[in-house]
C-alpha positions, 0 to 999 in steps of 0.5 A: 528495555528502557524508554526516555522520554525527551523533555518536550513530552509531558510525562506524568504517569500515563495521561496529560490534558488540558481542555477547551470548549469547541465551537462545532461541540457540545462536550468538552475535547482536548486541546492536547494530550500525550497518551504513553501505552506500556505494553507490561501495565495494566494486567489487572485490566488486560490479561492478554497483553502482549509485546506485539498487542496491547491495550491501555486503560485511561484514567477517564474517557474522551468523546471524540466530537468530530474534532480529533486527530492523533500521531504517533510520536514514539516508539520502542520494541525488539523485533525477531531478527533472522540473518539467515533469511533469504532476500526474498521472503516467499517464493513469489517475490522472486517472479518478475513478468515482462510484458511484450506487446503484441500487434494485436491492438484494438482502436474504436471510432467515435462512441456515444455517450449512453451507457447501453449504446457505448457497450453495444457499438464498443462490442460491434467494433470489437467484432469487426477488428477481429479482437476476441473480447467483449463488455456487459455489464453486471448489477450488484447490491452495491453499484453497476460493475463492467464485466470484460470477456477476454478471449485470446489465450497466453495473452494480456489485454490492457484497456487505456487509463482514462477509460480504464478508469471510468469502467473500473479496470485496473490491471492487466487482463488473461483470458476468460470472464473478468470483472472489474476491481471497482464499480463503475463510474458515471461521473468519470465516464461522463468526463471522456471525450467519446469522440477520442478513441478507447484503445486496448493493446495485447502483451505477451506474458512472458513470467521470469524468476530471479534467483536468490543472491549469494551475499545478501548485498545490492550488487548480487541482488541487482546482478541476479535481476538483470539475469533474468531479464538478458533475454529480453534486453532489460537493464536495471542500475542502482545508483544514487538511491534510485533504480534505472533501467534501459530497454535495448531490445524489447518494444513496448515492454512493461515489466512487473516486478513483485510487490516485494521489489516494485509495481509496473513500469513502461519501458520504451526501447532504448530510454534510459529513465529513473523511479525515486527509490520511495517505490521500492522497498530500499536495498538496505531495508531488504538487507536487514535480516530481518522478517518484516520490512514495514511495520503498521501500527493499527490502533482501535481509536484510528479512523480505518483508511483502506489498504489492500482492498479493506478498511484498516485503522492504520496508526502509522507504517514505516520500515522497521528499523535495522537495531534491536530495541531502535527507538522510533521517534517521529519529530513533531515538527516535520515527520508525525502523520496524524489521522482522523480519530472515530467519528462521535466515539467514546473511548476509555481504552487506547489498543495497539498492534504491531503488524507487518507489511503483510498484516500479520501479526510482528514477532517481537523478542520474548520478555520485551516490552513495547511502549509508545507514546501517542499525541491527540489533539483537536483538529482545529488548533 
């Protein structure tokens, strides 16, 4: 495979720097650099490079004095393509949920401010409405947490935003002991307004599975959707790049698709409404034929940034592309994402890996070479 660099990006053999002194640091950081990674060189230093991870040994180090930031500005390799693979890749992107929301619903008076006397009078009003669910808290090394004890079988508990989001609830709730994704939060809690109500509504779960498409197009995939949804009413158009729904019969419906297909979404009876297909995977990313859909190229320089409850130092994600060998270039002008470069870190070697959307390592074809062409530059320039 052959890379041709396009003549706005310097290209001496692996390495271009020109210098200024920084106010904010004692060392001198680069003004600019553009730093081309072979995945086929530097088998003298790195006997274990491969197409899908590799790492390049630069002809000196830079510290990083916390100025830096770096983009990927060009990328070429040959990922593993398979036209026999089913749309859904694993059988759980076939499962689609709708919630129906229940009569059972839980409104509080006014509650105090204090912690304890919030959780003890929510609790008391819990108790007198009948509602088998009740919070405590937990301390852990690393922060307070809210635990909710949900009570009701075959159903979902779904607490209102703002205090969800103060208490540190994120999701939908079966029964039995929950605790909460994130800790919790006095400055969010101290920004309610006790004296409005915490509401929390009960669904039905009701889960559902979409059939594979017999031709891998939008239309089979969208009919075989809308099959599994006739019982409840639910409508769902493609059209302009963005997806549509209506709800003729079900109300207060949430329906969850896969993260494959989408997140959550509210559907009110009767309303037709649109989600920009940024959301979604797009149609014609899911009829590549291809065994990933995103690529996330992390590398060992990048500040880590969180994803899917972890730290990751995440270069850049895209869609993979729909040809073998495509060459990804990302214009400076418009479209290069820069992320911060390690605090007061030394570097002499620059690592890639090419991952997929599920943070596995990407197949690339064998023999084939990756190559990409990174930009770090000061933050302040």
């Amino acid at each position: 495979m052959l890379l041709v660099l396009k003549a706005a990006y310097p290209t001496p053999a692996h390495y271009h720097l020109c210098s200024t002194m920084n106010i904010h640091s004692s060392v001198i950081l680069p003004k600019y650099s553009y730093v081309t990674l072979d995945s086929s060189s530097n088998q003298e230093y790195f006997q274990d490079n491969s197409n899908q991870k590799f790492s390049t040994k630069l002809p000196q180090p830079i510290f990083n004095g916390l100025e830096l930031e770096v983009g990927l500005v060009d990328l070429v390799f040959s990922p593993i393509r398979d036209f026999d693979l089913n749309v859904f890749p694993r059988e759980n992107d076939k499962k689609i949920r709708v919630l129906k929301k229940t009569k059972q619903q839980f409104t509080t008076k006014k509650l105090p401010g204090k912690l304890d006397d919030f959780i003890k009078v929510c609790n008391q009003e819990l108790e007198d409405q009948n509602l088998k669910i009740s919070f405590s808290i937990l301390s852990t090394g690393g922060g307070l947490k809210f635990v909710m004890q949900q009570g009701i079988k075959n159903a979902l508990a779904v607490i209102d935003p703002e205090y969800a989001r103060a208490l540190g609830f994120k999701t939908e709730y079966a029964a039995g002991a929950h605790e909460a994704e994130e800790y919790f939060s006095q400055e969010a809690f101290d920004e309610i307004d006790t004296s409005q109500s915490m509401t929390i509504n009960m669904y039905e779960d009701c889960p559902v599975r979409v059939e594979e498409p017999k031709i891998r197009d939008v239309s089979n995939l969208i009919f075989e959707i809308n099959k599994s949804l006739t019982e409840f009413g639910i409508t769902v158009l493609y059209t302009n790049d963005k997806f549509v729904f209506e709800n003729k019969n079900t109300v207060g419906a949430r329906v969850l698709f896969s993260d494959f297909l989408a997140k959550t979404f509210d559907i009110p009876k009767g309303y037709w409404f649109e989600k920009e297909s940024e959301t979604f995977p797009t149609f014609e990313n899911i009829n590549l034929g291809t065994k990933s859909y995103f690529i996330n190229v992390v590398c060992n320089i990048v500040t880590p940034q969180p994803y899917d409850g972890r730290p990751m130092p995440i270069l850049r994600t895209f869609v993979n592309p729909s040809k073998d060998g495509e060459r990804v270039v990302f214009s400076p002008e418009n479209n290069v994402w820069y992320v911060p470069v390690r605090k007061n870190f030394k570097f002499d070697t620059v690592e890639i890996q090419l991952l997929d959307e599920f943070m596995k390592p990407l197949v690339c074809v064998e023999n084939s070479k990756t190559t990409a062409i990174l930009h770090i530059k000061s933050r302040y320039v």
